[in-house]
Structure formats: C-alpha cells, structure tokens
C-alpha positions, 0 to 999 in steps of 0.5 A, spaced: 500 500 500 502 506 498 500 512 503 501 519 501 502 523 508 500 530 509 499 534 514 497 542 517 494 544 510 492 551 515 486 553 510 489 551 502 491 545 498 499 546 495 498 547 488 503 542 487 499 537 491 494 536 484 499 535 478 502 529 484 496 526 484 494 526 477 501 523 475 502 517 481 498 512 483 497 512 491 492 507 495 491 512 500 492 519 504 493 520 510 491 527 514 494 528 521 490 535 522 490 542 522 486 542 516 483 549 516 487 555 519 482 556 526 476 555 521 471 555 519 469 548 520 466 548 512 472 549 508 475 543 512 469 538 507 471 543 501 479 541 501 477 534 503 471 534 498 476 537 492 481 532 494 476 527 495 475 528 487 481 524 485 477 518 487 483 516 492 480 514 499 482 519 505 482 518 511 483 524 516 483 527 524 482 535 525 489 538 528 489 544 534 488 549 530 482 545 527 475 548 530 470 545 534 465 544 529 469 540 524 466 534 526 461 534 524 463 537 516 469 531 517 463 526 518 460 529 511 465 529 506 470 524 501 473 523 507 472 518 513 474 522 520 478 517 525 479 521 530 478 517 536 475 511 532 479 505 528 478 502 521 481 496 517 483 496 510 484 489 508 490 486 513 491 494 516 489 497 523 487 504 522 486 508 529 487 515 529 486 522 535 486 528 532 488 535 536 494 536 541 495 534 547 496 543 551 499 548 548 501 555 551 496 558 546 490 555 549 487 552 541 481 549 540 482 542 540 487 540 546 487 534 550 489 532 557 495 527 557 490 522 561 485 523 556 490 522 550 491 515 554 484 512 555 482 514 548 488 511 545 489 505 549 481 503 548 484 504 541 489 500 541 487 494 545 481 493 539 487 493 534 492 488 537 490 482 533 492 486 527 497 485 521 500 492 520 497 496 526 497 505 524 496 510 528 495 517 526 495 523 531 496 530 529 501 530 536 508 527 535 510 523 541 515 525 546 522 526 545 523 524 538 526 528 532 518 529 530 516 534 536 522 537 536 522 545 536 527 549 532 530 551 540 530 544 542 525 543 546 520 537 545 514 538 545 510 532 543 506 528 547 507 523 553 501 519 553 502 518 545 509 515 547 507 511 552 501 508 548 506 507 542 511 503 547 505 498 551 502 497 543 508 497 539 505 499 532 507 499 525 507 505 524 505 512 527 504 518 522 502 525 526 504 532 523 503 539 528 511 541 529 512 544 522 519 544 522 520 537 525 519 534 519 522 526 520 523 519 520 524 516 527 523 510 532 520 509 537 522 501 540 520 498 533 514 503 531 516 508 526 514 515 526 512 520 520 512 527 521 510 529 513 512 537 514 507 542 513 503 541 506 501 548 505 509 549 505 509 544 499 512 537 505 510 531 504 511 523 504 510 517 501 509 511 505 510 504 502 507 497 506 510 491 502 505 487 501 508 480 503 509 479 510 517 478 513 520 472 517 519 476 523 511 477 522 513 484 519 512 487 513 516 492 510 515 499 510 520 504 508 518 512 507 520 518 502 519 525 503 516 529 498 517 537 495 511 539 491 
C-alpha cells in the first residue's frame, strides 16, 4: 500500500499537491490535522471534498488549530474522520486522535495527557490482533526528532509515547511541529512527521505487501517537495 502523508494544510491545498496526484498512483492519504487555519469548520469538507475528487480514499483527524465544529463537516465529506475511532483496510489497523495534547496558546482542540491515554489505549487494545497496526495523531510523541522545536525543546506528547511503547505499532504518522519534519523510532514503531503541506512537505509511505520472517512487513518512507 502506498500512503501519501500530509499534514497542517492551515486553510489551502499546495498547488503542487494536484499535478502529484494526477501523475502517481497512491492507495491512500493520510491527514494528521490542522486542516483549516482556526476555521471555519466548512472549508475543512471543501479541501477534503476537492481532494476527495481524485477518487483516492482519505482518511483524516482535525489538528489544534482545527475548530470545534469540524466534526461534524469531517463526518460529511470524501473523507472518513478517525479521530478517536479505528478502521481496517484489508490486513491494516487504522486508529487515529486528532488535536494536541496543551499548548501555551490555549487552541481549540487540546487534550489532557490522561485523556490522550484512555482514548488511545481503548484504541489500541481493539487493534492488537492486527497485521500492520497505524496510528495517526496530529501530536508527535515525546522526545523524538518529530516534536522537536527549532530551540530544542520537545514538545510532543507523553501519553502518545507511552501508548506507542505498551502497543508497539507499525507505524505512527502525526504532523503539528512544522519544522520537525522526520523519520524516527520509537522501540520498533516508526514515526512520520510529513512537514507542513501548505509549505509544499510531504511523504510517501510504502507497506510491502508480503509479510517478513519476523511477522513484519516492510515499510520504508520518502519525503516529498511539491
């Protein structure tokens, strides 16, 4: 499966994102948040509708800067919402959590760690017989190269890590700290921050389709200029 990894549009589509998409074969796309630039809800289902024209499915969780009303515009559009939900595809668990654990600028979507963590760990739990197992959160984990600041600091979430050490997902794609774009890992989970799309940053996430001697299956990542 080949998943193309975006996050923090803030309100537009990267005009390089259209000429990509109509010249590459993608299986999935993947939103990890801040859709829109603190609203309003409805451009939210106008950017998803729009790309939802590629007839490409996507699958999508509002970021902090999201506003609260945009739930019910992600239950509406070409997008399917798994914000605090889980799917599959095929041999693929996808569970997601939008928003972010406090910031100090008191945004829309902000949740307490404890709350990050019993939502998550319902989630995960549900999954944990799956193939390949996702997470999608706009947040990046603690102390890794995804929620590092420009001055060092890490501001990624400490429940998201603790949730992905118990779990041990394949794969974390998350979004929110615009210059943290990156490929870390957390034990055997391998973390995408895609960058800021509005900026033109993306990245293509390849699943082999054959599952590895160890019960794995291959996944290897490209970023992606528009």
């Amino acid at each position: 499966m080949k998943i193309l990894a975006i996050s923090d549009l803030h309100g537009k589509i990267h005009p390089g994102l259209d000429n990509y998409l109509k010249n590459n074969k993608i299986d999935l796309i993947v939103i990890s948040g801040d859709i829109t630039h603190f609203g309003p809800p409805e451009l939210a289902q106008d950017l998803l509708d729009q790309m939802g024209s590629y007839n490409i499915p996507i699958i999508a969780i509002p970021g902090n800067c999201d506003p609260q009303g945009i739930h019910v515009c992600l239950e509406n559009c070409k997008a399917l919402n798994v914000h605090a939900k889980s799917l599959s595809l095929k041999n693929i668990a996808i569970c997601g959590f939008g928003g972010s654990n406090p910031t100090p600028f008191d945004t829309p979507i902000e949740f307490g760690e404890v709350e990050i963590y019993e939502e998550l760990d319902k989630l995960l739990l549900e999954m944990k017989d799956q193939d390949v197992k996702i997470l999608i959160t706009h947040a990046p984990p603690y102390n890794t190269q995804a929620d590092k600041l420009f001055t060092g600091e890490h501001v990624g979430s400490k429940s998201i890590r603790e949730i992905i050490e118990k779990y041990k997902p394949d794969l974390n794609i998350c979004g929110h700290i615009h210059e943290a774009q990156s490929v870390d890992t957390i034990l055997k989970t391998i973390v995408v921050n895609p960058g800021q799309l509005s900026d033109g940053s993306a990245c293509l996430i390849n699943i082999g389709d054959e599952e590895l001697e160890n019960g794995t299956y291959a996944i290897d990542s490209k970023f992606i200029k528009l």
